[in-house]
PABA-936874 format. One record per residue (C-alpha): x, y, z. Coordinates in steps of 0.001 Angstrom, whole numbers. Each point is the difference from the previous one (the first is absolute). Layout:
! residues N
ATOM      east     north        up
ATOM         X         Y         Z
...
***
This chain:
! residues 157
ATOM      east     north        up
ATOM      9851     -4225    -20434
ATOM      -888     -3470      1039
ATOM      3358      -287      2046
ATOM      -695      3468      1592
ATOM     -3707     -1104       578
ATOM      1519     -3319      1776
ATOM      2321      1458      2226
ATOM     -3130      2267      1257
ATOM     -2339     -3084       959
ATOM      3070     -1262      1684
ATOM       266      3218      1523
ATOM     -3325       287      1445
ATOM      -336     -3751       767
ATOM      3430       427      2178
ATOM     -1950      2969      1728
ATOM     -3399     -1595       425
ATOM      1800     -3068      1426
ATOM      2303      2138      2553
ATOM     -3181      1673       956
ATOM     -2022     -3538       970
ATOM      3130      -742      1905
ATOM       187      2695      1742
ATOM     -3762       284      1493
ATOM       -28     -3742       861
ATOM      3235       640      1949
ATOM     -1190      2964      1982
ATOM     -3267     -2044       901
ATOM      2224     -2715       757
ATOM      2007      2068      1942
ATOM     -3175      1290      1835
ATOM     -1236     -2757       198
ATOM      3232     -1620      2070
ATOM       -27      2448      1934
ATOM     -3056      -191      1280
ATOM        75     -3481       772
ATOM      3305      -283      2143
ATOM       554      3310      1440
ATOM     -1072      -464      3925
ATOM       769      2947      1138
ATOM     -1608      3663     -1788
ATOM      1258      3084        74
ATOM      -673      3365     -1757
ATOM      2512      -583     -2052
ATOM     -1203     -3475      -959
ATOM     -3156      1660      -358
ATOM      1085      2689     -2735
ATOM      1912     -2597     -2035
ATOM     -3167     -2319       -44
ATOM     -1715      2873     -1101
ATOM      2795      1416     -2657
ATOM        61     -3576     -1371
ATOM     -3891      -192      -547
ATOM        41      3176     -2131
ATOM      2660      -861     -1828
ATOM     -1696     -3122     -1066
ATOM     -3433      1468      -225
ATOM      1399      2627     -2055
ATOM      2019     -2446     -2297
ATOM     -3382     -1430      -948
ATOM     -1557      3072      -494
ATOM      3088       596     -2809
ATOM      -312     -3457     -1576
ATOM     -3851       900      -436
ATOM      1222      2651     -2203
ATOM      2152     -1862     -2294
ATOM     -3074     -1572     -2247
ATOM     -1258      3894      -284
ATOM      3181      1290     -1148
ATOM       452     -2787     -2779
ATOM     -2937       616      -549
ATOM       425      3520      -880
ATOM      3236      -110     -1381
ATOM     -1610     -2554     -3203
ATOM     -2539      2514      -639
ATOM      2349      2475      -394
ATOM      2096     -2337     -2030
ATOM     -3119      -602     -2376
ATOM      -458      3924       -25
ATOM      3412       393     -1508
ATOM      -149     -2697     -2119
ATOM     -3902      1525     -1482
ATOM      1798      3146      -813
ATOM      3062     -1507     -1611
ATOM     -2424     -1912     -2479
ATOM     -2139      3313      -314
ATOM      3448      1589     -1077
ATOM       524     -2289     -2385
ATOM     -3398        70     -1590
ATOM       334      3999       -45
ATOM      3360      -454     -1504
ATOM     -1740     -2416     -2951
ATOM     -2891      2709       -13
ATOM     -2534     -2787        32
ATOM     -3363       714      1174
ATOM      -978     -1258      3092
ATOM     -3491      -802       769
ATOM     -2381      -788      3450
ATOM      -726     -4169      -140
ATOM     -3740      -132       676
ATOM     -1021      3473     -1702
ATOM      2649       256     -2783
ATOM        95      3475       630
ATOM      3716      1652      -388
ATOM      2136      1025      2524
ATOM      2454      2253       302
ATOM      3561     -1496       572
ATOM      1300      3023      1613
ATOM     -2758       601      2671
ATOM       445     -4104       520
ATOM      4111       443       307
ATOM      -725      2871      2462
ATOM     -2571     -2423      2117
ATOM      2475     -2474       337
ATOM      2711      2424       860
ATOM     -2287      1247      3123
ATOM      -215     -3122       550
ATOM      3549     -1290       712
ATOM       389      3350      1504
ATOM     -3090      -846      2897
ATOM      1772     -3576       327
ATOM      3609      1613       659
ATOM     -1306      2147      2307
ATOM     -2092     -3054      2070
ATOM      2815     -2252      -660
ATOM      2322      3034      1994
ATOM     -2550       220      3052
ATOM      -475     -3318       571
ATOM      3540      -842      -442
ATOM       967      3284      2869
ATOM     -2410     -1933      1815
ATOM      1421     -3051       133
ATOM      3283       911       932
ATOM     -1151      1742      2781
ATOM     -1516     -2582      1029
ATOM      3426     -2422      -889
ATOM      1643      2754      2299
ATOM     -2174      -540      3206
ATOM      -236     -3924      -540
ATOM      4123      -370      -244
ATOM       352      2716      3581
ATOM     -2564     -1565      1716
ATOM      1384     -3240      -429
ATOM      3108      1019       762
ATOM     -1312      2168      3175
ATOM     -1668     -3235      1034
ATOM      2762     -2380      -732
ATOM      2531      2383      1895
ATOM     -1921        60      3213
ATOM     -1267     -3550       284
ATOM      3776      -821      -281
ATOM       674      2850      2661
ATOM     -2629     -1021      2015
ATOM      1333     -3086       328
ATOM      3650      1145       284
ATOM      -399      2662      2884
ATOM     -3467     -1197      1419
ATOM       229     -3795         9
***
């Protein structure tokens, strides 16, 4: 598990890295751009403004990331609350509340924490749809705007 675990944080560090990279290289692309073209056309126009939203939107994903690990730990604490509860139902030992020492039922607790991994899948789902939506439009308009600054300046310049 702690291989599998390891090759995961390398996983999303590789991702979170790639995604850094690639917003400061559409700003910087902007950014360029700006600066040196001298003479603007529509289609320099359009690219400048492809490039912008497929940096602003980049951001707007990497605001997201802390959220979904966020999520994705409570859920991992939900299933790992109804794996002990499991085990304590398996023992058949009581189980009782901390501060009123009244007992609790282990089944109605298992069942809690099984809604609960369910609401976390299903948030962990939309966000995730979300996001690569969002990957989607920040890769094409990058592209869009790559593709016509370097037409612009082929057929234009």
């Amino acid at each position: 598990m702690d291989h599998i675990e390891y090759l995961q944080r390398l996983a999303i560090e590789g991702q979170t890295k790639f995604n850094y990279f690639l917003i400061g290289l559409t700003f910087a692309i902007l950014g360029l751009s700006l600066q040196t073209t001298h003479q603007v056309t529509l289609v320099t126009k359009i690219s400048w403004m492809t490039l912008l939203v497929s940096g602003l939107v980049g951001v707007f994903r990497l605001e997201w990331d802390p959220s979904i690990r966020m999520i994705e730990s409570r859920k991992y604490y939900a299933e790992y609350l109804k794996s002990q509860f499991e085990k304590v139902k398996m023992q058949r030992r009581p189980v009782v509340h901390q501060s009123t020492s009244e007992p609790l039922s282990v089944d109605e607790l298992i069942k809690k924490q099984g809604e609960s991994e369910k609401f976390f899948d299903n948030r962990i789902g939309e966000i995730r749809w979300k996001q690569q939506w969002r990957y989607n439009i920040q890769i094409w308009t990058f592209v869009l705007g790559v593709v016509g600054l370097a037409a612009d300046k082929i057929f234009f310049n």
